[in-house]
C-alpha positions in Angstrom: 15.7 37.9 63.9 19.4 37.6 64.6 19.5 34.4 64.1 17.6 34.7 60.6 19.9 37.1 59.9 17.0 39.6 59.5 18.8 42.1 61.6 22.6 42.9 61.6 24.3 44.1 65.1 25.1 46.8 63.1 21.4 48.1 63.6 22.1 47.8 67.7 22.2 50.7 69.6 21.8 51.8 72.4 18.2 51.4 74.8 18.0 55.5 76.0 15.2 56.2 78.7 12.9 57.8 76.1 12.3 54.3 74.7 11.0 52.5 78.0 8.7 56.0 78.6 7.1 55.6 75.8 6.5 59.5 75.6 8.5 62.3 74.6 11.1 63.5 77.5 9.9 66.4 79.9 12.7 68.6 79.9 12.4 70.9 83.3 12.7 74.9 83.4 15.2 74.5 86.1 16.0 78.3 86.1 12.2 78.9 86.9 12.3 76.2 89.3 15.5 77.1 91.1 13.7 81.0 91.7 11.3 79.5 93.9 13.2 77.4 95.9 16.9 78.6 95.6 17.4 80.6 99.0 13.8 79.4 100.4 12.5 77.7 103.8 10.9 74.6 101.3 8.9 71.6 103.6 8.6 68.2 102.5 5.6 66.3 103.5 5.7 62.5 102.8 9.8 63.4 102.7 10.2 60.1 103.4 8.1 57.9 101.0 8.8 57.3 97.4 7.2 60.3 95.9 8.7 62.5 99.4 11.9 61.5 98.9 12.8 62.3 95.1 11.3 65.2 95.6 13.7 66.1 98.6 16.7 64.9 97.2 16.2 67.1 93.8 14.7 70.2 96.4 18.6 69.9 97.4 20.0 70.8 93.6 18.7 73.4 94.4 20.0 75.1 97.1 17.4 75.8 100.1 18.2 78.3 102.3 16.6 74.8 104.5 14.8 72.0 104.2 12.3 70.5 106.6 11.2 66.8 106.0 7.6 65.6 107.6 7.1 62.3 107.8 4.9 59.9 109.7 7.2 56.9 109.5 10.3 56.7 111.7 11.9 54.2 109.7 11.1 56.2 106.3 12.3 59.2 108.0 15.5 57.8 109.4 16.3 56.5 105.9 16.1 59.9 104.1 17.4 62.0 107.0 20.4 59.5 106.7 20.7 60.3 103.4 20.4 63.7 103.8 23.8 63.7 106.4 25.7 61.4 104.4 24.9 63.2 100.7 24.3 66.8 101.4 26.4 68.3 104.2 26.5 72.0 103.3 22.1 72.5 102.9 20.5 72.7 106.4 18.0 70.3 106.6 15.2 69.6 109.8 13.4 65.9 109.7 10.1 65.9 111.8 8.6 62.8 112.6 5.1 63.6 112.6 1.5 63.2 111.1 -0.6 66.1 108.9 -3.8 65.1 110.8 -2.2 66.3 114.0 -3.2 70.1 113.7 -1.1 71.0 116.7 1.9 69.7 115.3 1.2 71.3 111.7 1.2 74.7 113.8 4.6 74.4 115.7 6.0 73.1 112.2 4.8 76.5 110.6 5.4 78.6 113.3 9.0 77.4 114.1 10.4 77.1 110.3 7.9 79.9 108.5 8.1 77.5 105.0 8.0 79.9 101.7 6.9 76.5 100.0 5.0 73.2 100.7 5.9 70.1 98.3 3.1 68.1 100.0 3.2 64.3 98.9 1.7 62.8 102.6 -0.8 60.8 101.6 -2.5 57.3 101.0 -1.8 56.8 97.5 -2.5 52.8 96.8 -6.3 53.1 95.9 -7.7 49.4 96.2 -6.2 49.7 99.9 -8.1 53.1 101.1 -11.1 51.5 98.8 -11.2 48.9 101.8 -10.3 51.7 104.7 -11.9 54.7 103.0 -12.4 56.8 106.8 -8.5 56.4 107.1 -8.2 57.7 103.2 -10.6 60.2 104.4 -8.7 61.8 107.5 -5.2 61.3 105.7 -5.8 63.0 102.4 -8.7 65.1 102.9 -8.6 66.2 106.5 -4.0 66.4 106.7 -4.4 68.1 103.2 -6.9 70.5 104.7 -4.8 71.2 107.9 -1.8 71.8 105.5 -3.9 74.1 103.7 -5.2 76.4 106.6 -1.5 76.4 107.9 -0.3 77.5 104.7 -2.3 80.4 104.7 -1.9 81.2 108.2 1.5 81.3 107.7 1.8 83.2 104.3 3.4 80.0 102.2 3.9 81.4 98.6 3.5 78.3 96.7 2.1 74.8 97.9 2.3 72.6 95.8 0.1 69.7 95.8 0.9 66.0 94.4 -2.1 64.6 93.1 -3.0 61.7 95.9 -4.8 58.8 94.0 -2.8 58.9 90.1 0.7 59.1 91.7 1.6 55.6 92.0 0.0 54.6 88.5 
């Protein structure tokens, strides 16, 4: 069309991100979001994957009174906890390597750090792959989420909030 001379580089401007979303921004209460986490004992689950890890780096614009990153992965783990020390140096932050089917775990986790909230993102997300290993999708998101749950309610958690385990990665 430029070539044509259709269209003049006049009409050019500039690609923004609502043009590749193809949806209208979300634009985030951050006041209402800050009261629940500014000043709060927050734990990451999955704090090291892709989903984890946004959320713990935006859990930290927000002030935490501290941050406790779960992750089954050492080398996801390491990453993020890396991050953490080289980015954020004023928040307290714990990394835990560990896994939410180990129930024993999941109880010295709550017990040591009390959490007010649970961003809980540990799970199998890739569909076709737990389609073909559907006992290990089984004890990961249904049996971890259910220790997470029973934890959060022994321990008093005010919110937990759960990220939806099989629509994440679409």
């Amino acid at each position: 069309e430029l070539i044509d001379g259709k269209v003049s580089m006049k009409l050019v401007r500039e690609v923004s991100m609502v043009d590749l979303l193809g949806r209208k921004e979300i634009v985030l209460d951050r006041n209402s979001i800050s009261q629940y986490i500014s000043g709060k004992k927050v734990l990451v689950t999955g704090a090291g994957g892709s989903i984890g890890s946004e959320l713990v780096r935006n859990c930290f614009t927000f002030d935490p009174d501290l941050l406790v990153l779960l992750d089954q992965s050492e080398h996801n783990l390491f990453k993020i906890e890396k991050e953490c020390k080289n980015t954020y140096h004023s928040i307290p932050f714990q990394p835990i390597l560990g896994d939410i089917r180990d129930k024993t775990l999941l109880e010295r986790v709550f017990s040591s750090f009390k959490p007010d909230v649970v961003f809980h993102a540990a799970a199998y997300k890739h569909v076709p792959m737990q389609e073909d290993h559907p006992w290990e999708a089984v004890l990961t998101n249904i049996q971890g989420t259910l220790n997470l749950i029973n934890c959060a309610e022994d321990y008093n958690v005010n919110r937990f909030l759960l990220v939806s385990t099989d629509k994440a990665v679409n």
